[in-house]
One Martini backbone bead per residue (centre of mass of N, CA, C, O) as a GRO file, in nm:
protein
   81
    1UNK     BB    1  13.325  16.733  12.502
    2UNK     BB    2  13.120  16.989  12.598
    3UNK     BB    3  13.002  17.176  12.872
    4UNK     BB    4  12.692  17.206  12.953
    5UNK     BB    5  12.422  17.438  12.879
    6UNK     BB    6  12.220  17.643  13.047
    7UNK     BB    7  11.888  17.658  13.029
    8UNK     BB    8  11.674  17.952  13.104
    9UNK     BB    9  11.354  17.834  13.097
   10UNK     BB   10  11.061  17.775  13.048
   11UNK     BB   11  10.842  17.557  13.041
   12UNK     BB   12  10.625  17.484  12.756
   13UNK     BB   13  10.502  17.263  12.972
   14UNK     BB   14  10.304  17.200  13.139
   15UNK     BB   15  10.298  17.043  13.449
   16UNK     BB   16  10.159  16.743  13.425
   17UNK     BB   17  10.397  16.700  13.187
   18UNK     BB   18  10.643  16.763  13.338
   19UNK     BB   19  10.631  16.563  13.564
   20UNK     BB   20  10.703  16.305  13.347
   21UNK     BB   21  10.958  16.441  13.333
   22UNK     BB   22  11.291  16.463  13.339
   23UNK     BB   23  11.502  16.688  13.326
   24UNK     BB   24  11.666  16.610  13.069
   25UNK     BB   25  11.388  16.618  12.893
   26UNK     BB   26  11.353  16.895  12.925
   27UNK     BB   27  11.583  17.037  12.840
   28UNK     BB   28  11.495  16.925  12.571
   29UNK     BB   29  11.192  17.038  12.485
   30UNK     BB   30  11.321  17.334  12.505
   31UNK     BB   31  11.516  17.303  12.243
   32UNK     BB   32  11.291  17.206  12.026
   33UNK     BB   33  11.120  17.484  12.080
   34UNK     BB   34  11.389  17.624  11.953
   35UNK     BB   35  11.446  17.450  11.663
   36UNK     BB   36  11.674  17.260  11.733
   37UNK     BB   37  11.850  16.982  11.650
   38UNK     BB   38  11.973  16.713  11.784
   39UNK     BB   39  12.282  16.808  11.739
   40UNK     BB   40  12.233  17.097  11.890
   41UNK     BB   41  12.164  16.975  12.160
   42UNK     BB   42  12.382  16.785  12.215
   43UNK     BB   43  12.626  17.000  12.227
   44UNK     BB   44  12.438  17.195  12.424
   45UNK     BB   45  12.487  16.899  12.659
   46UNK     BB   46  12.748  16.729  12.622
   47UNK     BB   47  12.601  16.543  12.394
   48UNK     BB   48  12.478  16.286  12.229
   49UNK     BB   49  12.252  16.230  11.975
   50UNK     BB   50  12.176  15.944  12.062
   51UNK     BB   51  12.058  16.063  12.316
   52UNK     BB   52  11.862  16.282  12.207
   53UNK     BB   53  11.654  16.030  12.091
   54UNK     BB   54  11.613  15.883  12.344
   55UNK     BB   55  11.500  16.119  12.505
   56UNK     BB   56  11.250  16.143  12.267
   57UNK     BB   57  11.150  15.864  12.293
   58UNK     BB   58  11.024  15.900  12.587
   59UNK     BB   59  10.891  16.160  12.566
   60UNK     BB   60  10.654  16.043  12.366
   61UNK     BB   61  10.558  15.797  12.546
   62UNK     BB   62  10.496  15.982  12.798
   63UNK     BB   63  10.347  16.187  12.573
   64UNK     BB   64  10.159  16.006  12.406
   65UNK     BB   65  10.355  16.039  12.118
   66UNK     BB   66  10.493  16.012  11.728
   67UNK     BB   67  10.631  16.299  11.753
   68UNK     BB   68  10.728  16.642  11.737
   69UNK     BB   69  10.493  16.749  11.593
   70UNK     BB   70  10.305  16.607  11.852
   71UNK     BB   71  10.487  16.784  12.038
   72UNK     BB   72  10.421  17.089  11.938
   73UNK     BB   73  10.087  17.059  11.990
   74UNK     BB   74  10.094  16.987  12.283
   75UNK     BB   75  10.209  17.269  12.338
   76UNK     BB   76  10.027  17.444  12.201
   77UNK     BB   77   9.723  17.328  12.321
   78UNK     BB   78   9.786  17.221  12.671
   79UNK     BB   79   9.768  16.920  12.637
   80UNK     BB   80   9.639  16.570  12.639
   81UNK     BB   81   9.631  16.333  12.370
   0.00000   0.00000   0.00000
């Protein structure tokens, strides 16, 4: 695998939503958020697919939503669900 890529933007997330998730989630949501795939975020974190589904599987529950879709609204709508 290559070594992780730093992104540096600002979080999309609200700071209250963004509190609640690690580092690693933040970096997956900036990543979501500039539409990219799971397989092109896994290569640019230098990490596996599989790895950045379980991190969006945690980010899901930790901002109560079940869907990319239901999180690129709330961060569209900058509330939480």
């Amino acid at each position: 695998m290559s070594s992780p890529v730093s992104i540096s933007l600002s979080s999309p997330l609200p700071s209250p939503l963004a509190s609640r998730l690690t580092p690693a989630e933040r970096a997956v949501v900036d990543l979501v958020v500039t539409g990219r795939a799971n397989r092109e975020i896994a290569a640019l974190r230098g990490s596996t697919e599989s790895t950045v589904k379980h991190q969006l599987v945690s980010v899901y529950r930790k901002l109560g939503v079940d869907s990319r879709t239901r999180l690129m609204a709330l961060i569209l709508i900058g509330r939480t669900a």
